[in-house]
PDB file of N, H, CA, C and O in Angstrom:
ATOM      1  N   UNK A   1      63.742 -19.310 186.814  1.00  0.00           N
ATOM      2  CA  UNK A   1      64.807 -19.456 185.851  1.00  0.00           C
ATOM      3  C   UNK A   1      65.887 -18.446 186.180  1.00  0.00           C
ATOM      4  O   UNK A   1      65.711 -17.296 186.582  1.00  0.00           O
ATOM      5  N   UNK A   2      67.338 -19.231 185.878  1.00  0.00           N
ATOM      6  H   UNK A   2      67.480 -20.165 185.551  1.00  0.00           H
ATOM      7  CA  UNK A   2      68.336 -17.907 186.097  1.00  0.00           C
ATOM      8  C   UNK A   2      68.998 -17.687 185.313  1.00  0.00           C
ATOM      9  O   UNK A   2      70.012 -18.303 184.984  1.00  0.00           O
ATOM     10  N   UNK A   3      68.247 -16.155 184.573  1.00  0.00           N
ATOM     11  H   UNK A   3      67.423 -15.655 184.840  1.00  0.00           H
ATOM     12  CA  UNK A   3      69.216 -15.417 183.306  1.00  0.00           C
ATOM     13  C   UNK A   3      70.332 -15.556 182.785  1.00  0.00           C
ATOM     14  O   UNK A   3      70.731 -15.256 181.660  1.00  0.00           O
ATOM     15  N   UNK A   4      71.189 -16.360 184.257  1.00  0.00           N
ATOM     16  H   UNK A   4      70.864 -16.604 185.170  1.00  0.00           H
ATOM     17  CA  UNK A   4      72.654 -16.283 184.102  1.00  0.00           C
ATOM     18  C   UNK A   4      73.234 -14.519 183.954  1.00  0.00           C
ATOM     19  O   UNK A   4      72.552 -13.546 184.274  1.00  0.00           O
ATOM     20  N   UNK A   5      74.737 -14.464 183.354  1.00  0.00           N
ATOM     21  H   UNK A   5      75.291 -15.255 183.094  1.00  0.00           H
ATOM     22  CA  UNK A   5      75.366 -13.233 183.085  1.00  0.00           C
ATOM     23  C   UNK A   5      74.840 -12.497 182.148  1.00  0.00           C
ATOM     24  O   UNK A   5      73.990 -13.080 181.475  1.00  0.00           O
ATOM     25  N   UNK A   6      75.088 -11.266 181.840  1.00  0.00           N
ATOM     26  H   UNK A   6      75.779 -10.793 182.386  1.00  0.00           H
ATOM     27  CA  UNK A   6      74.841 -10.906 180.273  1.00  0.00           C
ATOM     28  C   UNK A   6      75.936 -11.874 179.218  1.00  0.00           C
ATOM     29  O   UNK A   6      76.934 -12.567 179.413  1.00  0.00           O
ATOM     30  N   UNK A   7      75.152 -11.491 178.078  1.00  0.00           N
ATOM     31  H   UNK A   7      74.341 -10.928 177.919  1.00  0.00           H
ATOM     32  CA  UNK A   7      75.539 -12.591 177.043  1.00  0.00           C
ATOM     33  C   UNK A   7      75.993 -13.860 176.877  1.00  0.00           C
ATOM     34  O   UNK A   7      76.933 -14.438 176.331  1.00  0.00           O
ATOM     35  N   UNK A   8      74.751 -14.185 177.705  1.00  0.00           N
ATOM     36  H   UNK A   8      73.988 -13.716 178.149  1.00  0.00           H
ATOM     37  CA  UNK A   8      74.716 -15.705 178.057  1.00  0.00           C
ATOM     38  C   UNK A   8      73.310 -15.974 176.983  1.00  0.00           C
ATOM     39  O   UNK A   8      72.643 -16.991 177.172  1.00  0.00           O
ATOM     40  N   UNK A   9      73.052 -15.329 176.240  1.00  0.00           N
ATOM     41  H   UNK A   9      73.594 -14.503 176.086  1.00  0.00           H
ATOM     42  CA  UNK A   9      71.988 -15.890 175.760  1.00  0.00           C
ATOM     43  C   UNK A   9      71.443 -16.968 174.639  1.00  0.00           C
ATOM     44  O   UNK A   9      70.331 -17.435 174.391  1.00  0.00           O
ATOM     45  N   UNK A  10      72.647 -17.124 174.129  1.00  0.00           N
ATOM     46  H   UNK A  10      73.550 -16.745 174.330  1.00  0.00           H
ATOM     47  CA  UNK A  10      72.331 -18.076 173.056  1.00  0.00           C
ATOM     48  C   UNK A  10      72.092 -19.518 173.891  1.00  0.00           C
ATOM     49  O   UNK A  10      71.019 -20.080 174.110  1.00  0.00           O
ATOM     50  N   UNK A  11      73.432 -19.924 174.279  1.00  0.00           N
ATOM     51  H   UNK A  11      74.304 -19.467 174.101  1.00  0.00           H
ATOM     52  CA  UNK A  11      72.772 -21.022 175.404  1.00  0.00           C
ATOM     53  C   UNK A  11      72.265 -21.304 176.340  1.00  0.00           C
ATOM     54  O   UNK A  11      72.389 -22.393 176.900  1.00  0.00           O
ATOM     55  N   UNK A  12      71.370 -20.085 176.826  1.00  0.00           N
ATOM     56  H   UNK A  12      71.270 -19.200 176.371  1.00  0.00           H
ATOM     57  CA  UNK A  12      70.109 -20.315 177.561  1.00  0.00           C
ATOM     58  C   UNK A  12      69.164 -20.755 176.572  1.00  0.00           C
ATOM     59  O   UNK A  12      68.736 -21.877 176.840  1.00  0.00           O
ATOM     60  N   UNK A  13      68.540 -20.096 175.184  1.00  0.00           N
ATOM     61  H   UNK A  13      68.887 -19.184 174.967  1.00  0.00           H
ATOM     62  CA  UNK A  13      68.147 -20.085 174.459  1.00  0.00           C
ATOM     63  C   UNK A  13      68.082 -21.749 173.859  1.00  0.00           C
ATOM     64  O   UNK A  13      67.027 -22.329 173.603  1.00  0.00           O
ATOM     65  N   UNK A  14      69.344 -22.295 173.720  1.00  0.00           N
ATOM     66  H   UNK A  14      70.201 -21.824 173.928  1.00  0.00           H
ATOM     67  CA  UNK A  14      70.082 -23.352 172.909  1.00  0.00           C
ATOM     68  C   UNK A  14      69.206 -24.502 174.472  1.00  0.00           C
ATOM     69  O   UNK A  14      68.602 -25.510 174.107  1.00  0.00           O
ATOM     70  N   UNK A  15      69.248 -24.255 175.677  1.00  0.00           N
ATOM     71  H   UNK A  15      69.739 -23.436 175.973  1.00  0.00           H
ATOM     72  CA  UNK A  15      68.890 -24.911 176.406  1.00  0.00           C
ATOM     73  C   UNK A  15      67.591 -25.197 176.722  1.00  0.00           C
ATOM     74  O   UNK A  15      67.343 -26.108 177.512  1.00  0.00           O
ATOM     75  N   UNK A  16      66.211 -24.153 175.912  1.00  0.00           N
ATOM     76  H   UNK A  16      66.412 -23.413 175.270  1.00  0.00           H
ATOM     77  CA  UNK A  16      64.827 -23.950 176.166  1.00  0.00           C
ATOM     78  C   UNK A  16      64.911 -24.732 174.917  1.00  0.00           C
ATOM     79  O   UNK A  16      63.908 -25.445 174.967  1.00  0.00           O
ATOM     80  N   UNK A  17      65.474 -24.971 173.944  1.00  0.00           N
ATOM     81  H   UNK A  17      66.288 -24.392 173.903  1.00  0.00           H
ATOM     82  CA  UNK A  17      64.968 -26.308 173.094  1.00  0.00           C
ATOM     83  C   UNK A  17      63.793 -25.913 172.409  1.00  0.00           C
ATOM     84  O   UNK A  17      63.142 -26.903 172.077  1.00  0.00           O
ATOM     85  N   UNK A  18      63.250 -24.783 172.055  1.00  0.00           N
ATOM     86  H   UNK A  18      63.779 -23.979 172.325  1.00  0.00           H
ATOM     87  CA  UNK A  18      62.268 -23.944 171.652  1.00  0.00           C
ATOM     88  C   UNK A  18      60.452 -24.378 172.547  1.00  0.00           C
ATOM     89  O   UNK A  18      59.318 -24.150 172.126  1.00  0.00           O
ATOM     90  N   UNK A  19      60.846 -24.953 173.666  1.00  0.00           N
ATOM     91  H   UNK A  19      61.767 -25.137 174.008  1.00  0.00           H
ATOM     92  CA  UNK A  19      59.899 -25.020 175.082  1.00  0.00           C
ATOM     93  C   UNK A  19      59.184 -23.380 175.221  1.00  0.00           C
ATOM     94  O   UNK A  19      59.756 -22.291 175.163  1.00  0.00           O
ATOM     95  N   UNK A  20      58.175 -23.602 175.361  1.00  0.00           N
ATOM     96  H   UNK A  20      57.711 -24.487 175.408  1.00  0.00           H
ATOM     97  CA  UNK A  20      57.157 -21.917 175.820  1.00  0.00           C
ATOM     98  C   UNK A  20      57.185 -22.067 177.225  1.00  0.00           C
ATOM     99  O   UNK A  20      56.972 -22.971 178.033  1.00  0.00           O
ATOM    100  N   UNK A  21      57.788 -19.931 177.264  1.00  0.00           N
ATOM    101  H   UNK A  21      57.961 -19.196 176.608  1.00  0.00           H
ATOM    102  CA  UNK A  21      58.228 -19.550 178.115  1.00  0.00           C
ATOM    103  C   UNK A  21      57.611 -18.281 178.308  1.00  0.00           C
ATOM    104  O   UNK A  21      57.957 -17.311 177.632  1.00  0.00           O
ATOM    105  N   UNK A  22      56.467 -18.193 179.430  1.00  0.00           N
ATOM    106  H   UNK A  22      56.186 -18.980 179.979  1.00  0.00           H
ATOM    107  CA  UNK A  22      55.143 -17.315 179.266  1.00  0.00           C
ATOM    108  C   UNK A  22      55.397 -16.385 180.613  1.00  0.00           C
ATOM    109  O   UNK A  22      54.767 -15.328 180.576  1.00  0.00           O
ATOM    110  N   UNK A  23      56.221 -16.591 181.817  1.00  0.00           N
ATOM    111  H   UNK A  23      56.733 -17.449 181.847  1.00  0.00           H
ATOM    112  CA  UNK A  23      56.647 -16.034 182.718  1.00  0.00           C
ATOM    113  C   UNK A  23      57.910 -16.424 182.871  1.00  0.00           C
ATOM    114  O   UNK A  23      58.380 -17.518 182.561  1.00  0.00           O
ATOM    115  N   UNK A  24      58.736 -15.044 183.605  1.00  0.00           N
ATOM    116  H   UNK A  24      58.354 -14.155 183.857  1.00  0.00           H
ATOM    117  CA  UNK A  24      60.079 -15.234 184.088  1.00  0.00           C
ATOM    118  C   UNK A  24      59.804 -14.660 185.577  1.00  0.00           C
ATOM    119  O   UNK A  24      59.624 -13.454 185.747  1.00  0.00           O
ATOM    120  N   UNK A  25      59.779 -15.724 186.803  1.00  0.00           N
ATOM    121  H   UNK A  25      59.926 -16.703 186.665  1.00  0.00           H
ATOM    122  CA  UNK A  25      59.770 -15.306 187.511  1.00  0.00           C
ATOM    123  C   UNK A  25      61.187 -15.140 188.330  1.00  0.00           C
ATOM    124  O   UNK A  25      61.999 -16.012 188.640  1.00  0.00           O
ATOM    125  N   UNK A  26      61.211 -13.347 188.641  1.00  0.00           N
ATOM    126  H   UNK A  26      60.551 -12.639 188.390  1.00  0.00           H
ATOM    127  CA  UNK A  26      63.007 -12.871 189.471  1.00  0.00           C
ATOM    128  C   UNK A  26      62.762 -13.565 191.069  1.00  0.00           C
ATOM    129  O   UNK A  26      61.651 -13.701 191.581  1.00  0.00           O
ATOM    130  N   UNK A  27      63.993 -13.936 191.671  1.00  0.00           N
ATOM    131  H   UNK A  27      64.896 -13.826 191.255  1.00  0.00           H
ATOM    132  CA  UNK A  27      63.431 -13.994 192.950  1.00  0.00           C
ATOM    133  C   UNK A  27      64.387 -13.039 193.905  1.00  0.00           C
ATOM    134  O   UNK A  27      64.142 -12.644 195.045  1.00  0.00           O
ATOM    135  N   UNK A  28      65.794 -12.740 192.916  1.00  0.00           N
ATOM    136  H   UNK A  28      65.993 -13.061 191.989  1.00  0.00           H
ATOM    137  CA  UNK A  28      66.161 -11.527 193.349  1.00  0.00           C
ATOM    138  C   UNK A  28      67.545 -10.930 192.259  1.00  0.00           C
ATOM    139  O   UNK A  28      68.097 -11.706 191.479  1.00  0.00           O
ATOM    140  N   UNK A  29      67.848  -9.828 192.351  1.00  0.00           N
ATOM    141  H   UNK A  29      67.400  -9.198 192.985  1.00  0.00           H
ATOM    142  CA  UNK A  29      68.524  -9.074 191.385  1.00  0.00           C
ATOM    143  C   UNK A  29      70.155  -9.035 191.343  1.00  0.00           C
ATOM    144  O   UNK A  29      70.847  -8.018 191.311  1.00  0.00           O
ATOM    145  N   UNK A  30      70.591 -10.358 191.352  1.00  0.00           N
ATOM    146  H   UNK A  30      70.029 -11.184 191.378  1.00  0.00           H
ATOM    147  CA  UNK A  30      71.913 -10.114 191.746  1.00  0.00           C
ATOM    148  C   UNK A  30      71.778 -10.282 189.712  1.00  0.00           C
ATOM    149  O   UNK A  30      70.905 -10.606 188.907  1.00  0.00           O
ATOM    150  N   UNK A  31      73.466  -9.753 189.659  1.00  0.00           N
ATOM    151  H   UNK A  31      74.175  -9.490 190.313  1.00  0.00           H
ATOM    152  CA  UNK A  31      73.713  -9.709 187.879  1.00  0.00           C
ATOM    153  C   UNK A  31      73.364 -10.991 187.454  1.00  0.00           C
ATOM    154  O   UNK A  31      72.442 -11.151 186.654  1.00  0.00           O
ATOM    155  N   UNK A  32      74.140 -12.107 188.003  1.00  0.00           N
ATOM    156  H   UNK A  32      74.889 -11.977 188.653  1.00  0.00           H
ATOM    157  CA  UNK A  32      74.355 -13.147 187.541  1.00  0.00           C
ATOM    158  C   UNK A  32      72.905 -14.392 187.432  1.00  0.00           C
ATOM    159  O   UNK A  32      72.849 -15.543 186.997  1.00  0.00           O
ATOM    160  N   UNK A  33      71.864 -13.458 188.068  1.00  0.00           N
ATOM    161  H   UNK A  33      71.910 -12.524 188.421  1.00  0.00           H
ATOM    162  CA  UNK A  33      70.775 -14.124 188.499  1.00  0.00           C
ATOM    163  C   UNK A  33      69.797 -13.293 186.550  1.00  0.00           C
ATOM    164  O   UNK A  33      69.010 -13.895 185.820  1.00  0.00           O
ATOM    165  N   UNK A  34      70.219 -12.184 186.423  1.00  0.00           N
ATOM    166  H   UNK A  34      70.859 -11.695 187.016  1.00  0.00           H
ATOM    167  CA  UNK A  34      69.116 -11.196 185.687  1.00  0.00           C
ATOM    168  C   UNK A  34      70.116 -10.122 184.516  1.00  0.00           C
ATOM    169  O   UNK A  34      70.002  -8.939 184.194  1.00  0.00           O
ATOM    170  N   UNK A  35      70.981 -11.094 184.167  1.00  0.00           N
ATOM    171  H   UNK A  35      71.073 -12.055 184.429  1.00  0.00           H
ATOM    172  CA  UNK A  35      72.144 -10.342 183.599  1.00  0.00           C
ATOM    173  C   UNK A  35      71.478 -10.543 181.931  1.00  0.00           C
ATOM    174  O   UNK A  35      71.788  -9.712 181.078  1.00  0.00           O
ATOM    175  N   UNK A  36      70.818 -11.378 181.684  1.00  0.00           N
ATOM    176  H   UNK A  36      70.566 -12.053 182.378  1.00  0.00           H
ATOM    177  CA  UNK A  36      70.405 -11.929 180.228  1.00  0.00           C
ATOM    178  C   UNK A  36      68.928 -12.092 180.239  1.00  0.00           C
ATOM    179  O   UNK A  36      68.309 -12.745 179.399  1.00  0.00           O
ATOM    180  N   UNK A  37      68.140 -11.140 181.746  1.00  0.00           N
ATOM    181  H   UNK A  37      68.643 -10.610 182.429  1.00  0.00           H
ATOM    182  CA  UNK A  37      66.594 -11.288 181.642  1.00  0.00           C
ATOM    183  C   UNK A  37      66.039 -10.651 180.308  1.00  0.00           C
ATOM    184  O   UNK A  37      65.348 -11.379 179.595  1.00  0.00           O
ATOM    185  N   UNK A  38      66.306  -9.237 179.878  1.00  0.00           N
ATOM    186  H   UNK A  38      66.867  -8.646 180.457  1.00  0.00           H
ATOM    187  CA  UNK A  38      66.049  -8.264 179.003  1.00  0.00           C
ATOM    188  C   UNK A  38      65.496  -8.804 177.752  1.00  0.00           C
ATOM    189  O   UNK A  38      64.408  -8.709 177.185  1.00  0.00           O
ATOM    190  N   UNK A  39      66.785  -9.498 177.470  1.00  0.00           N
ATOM    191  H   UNK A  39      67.669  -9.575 177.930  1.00  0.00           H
ATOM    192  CA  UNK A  39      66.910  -9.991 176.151  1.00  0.00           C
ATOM    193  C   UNK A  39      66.113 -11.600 176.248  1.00  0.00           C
ATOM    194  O   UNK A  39      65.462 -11.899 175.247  1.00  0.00           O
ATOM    195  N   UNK A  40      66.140 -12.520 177.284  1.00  0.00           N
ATOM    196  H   UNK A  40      66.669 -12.277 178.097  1.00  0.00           H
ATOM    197  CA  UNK A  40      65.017 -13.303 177.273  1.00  0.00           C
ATOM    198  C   UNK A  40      63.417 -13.184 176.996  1.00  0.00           C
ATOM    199  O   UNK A  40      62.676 -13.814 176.242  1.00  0.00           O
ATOM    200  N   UNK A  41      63.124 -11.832 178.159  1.00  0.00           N
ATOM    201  H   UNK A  41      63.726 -11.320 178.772  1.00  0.00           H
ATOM    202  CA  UNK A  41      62.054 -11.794 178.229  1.00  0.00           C
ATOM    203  C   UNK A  41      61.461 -11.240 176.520  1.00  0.00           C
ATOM    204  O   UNK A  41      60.377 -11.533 176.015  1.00  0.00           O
ATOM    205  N   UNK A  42      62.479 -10.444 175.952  1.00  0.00           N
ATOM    206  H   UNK A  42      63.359 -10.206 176.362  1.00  0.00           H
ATOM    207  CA  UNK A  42      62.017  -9.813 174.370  1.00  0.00           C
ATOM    208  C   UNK A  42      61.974 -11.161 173.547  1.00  0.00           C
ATOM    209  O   UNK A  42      60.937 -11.153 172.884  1.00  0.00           O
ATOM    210  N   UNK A  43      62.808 -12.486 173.302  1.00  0.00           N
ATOM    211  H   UNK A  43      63.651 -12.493 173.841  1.00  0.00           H
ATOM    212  CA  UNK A  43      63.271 -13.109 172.417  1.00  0.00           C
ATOM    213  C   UNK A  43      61.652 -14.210 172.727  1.00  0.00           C
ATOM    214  O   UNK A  43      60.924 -14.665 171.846  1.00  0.00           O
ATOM    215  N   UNK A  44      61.510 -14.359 174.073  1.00  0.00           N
ATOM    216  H   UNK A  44      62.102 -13.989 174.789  1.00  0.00           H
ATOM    217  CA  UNK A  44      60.208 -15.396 174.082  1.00  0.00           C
ATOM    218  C   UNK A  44      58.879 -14.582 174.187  1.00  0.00           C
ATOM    219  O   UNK A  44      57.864 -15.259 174.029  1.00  0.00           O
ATOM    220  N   UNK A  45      58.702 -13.233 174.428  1.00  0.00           N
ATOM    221  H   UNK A  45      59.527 -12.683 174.556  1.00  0.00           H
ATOM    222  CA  UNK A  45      57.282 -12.646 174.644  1.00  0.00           C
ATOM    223  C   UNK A  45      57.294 -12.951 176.511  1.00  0.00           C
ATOM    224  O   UNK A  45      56.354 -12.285 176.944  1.00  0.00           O
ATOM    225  N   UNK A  46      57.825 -13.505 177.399  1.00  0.00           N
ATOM    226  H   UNK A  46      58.589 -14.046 177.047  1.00  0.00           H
ATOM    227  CA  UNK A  46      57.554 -13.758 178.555  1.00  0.00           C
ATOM    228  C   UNK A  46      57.544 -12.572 179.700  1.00  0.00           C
ATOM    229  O   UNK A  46      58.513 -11.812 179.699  1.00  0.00           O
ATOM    230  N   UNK A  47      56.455 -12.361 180.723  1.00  0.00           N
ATOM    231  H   UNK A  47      55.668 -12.979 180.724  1.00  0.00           H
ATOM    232  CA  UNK A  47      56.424 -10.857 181.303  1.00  0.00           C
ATOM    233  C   UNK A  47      57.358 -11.481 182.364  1.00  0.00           C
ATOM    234  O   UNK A  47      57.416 -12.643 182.765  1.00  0.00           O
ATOM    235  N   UNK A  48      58.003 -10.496 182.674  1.00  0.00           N
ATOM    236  H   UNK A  48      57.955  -9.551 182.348  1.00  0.00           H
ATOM    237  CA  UNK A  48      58.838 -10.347 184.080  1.00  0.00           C
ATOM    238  C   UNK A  48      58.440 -10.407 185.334  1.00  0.00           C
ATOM    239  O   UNK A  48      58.132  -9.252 185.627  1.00  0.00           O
ATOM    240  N   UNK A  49      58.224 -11.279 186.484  1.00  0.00           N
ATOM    241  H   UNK A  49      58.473 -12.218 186.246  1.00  0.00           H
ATOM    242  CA  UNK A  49      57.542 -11.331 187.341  1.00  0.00           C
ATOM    243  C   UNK A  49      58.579 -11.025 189.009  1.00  0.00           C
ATOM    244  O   UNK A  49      58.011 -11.039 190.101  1.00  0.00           O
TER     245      UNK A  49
END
């Protein structure tokens, strides 16, 4: 999954359709890839991989 920017999160959120989300796997750290991981990974319980 890609975090997208920071404060991108409502419509990432708006886009999981309330779907369970138990891993976030990074595959690398650019902003735009992990800019809204933080706040994903807190809002679903999902570990950071």
């Amino acid at each position: 999954m890609d975090t997208c920017l920071p404060n991108r999160t409502p419509a990432i959120w708006h886009e999981l359709a309330g779907a369970p989300v138990s891993d976030i796997l990074i595959t690398h750290y650019d902003v735009d890839h992990i800019g809204s991981l933080a706040w994903l990974a807190e809002k679903s319980g999902a570990a950071a991989q």
